[in-house]
C-alpha positions as CSV (number, residue, x, y, z in Angstrom):
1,X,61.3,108.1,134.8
2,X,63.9,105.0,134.0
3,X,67.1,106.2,135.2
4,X,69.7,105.0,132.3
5,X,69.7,106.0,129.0
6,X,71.9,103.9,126.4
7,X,74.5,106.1,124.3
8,X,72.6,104.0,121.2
9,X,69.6,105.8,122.2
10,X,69.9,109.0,123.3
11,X,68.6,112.1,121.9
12,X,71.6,113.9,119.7
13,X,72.0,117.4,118.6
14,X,74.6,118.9,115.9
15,X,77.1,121.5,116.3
16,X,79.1,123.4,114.0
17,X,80.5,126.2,111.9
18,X,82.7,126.4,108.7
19,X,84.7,123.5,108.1
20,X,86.5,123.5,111.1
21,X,84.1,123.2,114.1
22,X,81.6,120.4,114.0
23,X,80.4,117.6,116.0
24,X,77.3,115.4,117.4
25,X,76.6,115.4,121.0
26,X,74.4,112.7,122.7
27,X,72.4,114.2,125.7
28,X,72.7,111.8,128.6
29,X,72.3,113.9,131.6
30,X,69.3,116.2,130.7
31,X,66.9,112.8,129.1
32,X,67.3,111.7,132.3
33,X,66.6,114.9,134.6
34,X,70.2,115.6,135.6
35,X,70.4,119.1,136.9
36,X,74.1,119.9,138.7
37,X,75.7,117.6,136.4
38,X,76.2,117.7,132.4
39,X,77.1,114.6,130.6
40,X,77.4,114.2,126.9
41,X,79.0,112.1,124.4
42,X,80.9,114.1,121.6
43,X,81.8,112.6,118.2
44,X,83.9,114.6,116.1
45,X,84.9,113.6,112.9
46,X,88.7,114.2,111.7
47,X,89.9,117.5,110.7
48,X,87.4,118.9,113.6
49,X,87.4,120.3,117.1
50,X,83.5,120.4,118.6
51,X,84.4,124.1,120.0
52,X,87.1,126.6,119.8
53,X,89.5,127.0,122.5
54,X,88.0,128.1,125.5
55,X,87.8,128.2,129.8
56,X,85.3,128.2,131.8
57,X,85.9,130.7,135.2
58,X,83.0,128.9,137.1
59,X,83.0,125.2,135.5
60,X,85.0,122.2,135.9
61,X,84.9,119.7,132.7
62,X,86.0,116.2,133.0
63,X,86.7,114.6,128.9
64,X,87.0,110.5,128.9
65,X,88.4,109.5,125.4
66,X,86.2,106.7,123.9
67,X,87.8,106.4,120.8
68,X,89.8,107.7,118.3
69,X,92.7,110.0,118.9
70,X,93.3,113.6,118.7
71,X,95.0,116.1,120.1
72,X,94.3,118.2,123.0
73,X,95.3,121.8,123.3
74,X,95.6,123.1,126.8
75,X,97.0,126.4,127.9
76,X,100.1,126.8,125.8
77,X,100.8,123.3,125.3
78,X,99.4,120.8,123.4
79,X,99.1,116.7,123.9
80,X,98.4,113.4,122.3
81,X,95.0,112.0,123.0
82,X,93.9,108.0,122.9
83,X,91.3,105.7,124.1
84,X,91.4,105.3,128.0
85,X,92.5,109.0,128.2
86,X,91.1,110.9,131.2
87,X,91.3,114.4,131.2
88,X,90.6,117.2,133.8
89,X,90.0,120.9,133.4
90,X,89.5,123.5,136.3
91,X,87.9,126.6,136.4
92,X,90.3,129.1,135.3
93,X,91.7,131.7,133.4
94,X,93.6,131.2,129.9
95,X,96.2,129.0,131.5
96,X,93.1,126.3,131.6
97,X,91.7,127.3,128.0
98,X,91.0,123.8,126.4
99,X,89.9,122.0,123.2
100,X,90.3,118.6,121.8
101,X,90.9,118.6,118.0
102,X,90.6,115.3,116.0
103,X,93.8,114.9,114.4
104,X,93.3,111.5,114.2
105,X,91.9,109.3,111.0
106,X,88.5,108.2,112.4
107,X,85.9,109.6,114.5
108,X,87.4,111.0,118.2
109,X,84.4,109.9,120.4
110,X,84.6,111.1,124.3
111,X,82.5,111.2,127.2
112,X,82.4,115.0,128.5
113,X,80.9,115.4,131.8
114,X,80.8,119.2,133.3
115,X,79.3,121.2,136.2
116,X,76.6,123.2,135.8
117,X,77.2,126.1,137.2
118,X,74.9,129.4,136.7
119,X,75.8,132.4,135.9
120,X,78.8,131.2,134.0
121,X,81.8,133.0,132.1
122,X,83.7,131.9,129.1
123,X,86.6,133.5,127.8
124,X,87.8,132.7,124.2
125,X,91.8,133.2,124.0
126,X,92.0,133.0,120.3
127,X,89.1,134.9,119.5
128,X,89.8,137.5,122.4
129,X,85.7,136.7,123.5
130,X,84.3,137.0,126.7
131,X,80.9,135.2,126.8
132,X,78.5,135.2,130.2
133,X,75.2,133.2,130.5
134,X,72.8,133.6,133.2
135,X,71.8,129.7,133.3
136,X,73.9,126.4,132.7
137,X,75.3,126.7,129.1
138,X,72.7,125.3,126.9
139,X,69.8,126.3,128.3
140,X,68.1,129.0,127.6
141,X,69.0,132.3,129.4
142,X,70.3,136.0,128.7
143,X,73.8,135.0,127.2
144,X,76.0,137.9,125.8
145,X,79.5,137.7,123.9
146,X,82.0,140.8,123.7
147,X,85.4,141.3,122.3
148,X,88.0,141.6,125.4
149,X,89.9,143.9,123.5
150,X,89.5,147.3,125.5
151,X,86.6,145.6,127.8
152,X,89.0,146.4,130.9
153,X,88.9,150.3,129.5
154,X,85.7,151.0,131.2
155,X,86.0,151.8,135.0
156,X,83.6,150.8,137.8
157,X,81.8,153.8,138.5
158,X,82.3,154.9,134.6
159,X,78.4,156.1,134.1
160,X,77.1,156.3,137.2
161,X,76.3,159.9,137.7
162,X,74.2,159.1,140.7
163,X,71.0,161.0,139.1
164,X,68.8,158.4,139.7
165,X,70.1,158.0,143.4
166,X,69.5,161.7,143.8
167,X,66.1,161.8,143.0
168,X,65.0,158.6,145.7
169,X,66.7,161.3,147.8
170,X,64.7,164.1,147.1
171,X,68.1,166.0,146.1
């Protein structure tokens, strides 16, 4: 397998929902057998953000602006966005919740690079979401998504009646 891939050539897929999310991403890890690493490059036209705000708990994302300009929301502050624009997100709670949103007037194009990190969680702040995958995000793999409201109501041993233990000990 050739190890490069031109951005030109590589193998896109669409996101979106409603008029508000949306964007192309060009695979250029995964074409090329990249396993630890993600690496995509995002176009998102204006008005747009590719994803809602979010934060991984497992994942660090790197973001290197192309082109365009936008604006980048992170934790409870927001900032301006421009080509050459480097950008560093650790894995965290809220305070790290993220999201570049095109602002500008022509496509915001950036290089996102992330680690893969398995099983991941992703909490949602404006959507109060929780989200947990099993594999890297985007690949296939038990992924569920729950509202956080009340999530912390349900205690550790909350269920567990020990029945089942009881019978593998003959009790």
């Amino acid at each position: 397998m050739k190890p490069i891939i031109n951005i030109a050539e590589t193998p896109t897929v669409t996101t979106g929902h409603g008029e508000t999310f949306g964007a192309t991403h060009g695979l250029l890890s995964k074409p090329l057998g990249g396993q630890a690493i993600g690496a995509r490059i995002t176009r998102v036209e204006p008005g747009r953000a590719a994803f809602p705000f979010h934060h991984h708990y497992g994942s660090e994302e790197h973001f290197f602006i192309v082109s365009g300009t936008g604006t980048l929301r992170h934790g409870d502050a927001t900032h301006p966005v421009r080509p050459g624009d480097y950008i560093v997100h650790l894995p965290g709670g809220p305070e790290t919740a993220h999201q570049l949103v095109n602002t500008g007037t022509e496509s915001l194009v950036y290089l996102a690079i992330n680690a893969r990190v398995a099983p991941e969680v992703v909490g949602y702040p404006d959507s109060r979401k929780v989200a947990v995958s099993t594999l890297p995000w985007n690949d296939e793999s038990l992924r569920f998504v729950a509202m956080t409201e009340g999530i912390d109501r349900v205690g550790y041993w909350d269920g567990e009646d020990g029945a089942e233990t009881r019978k593998v000990l003959g009790a």
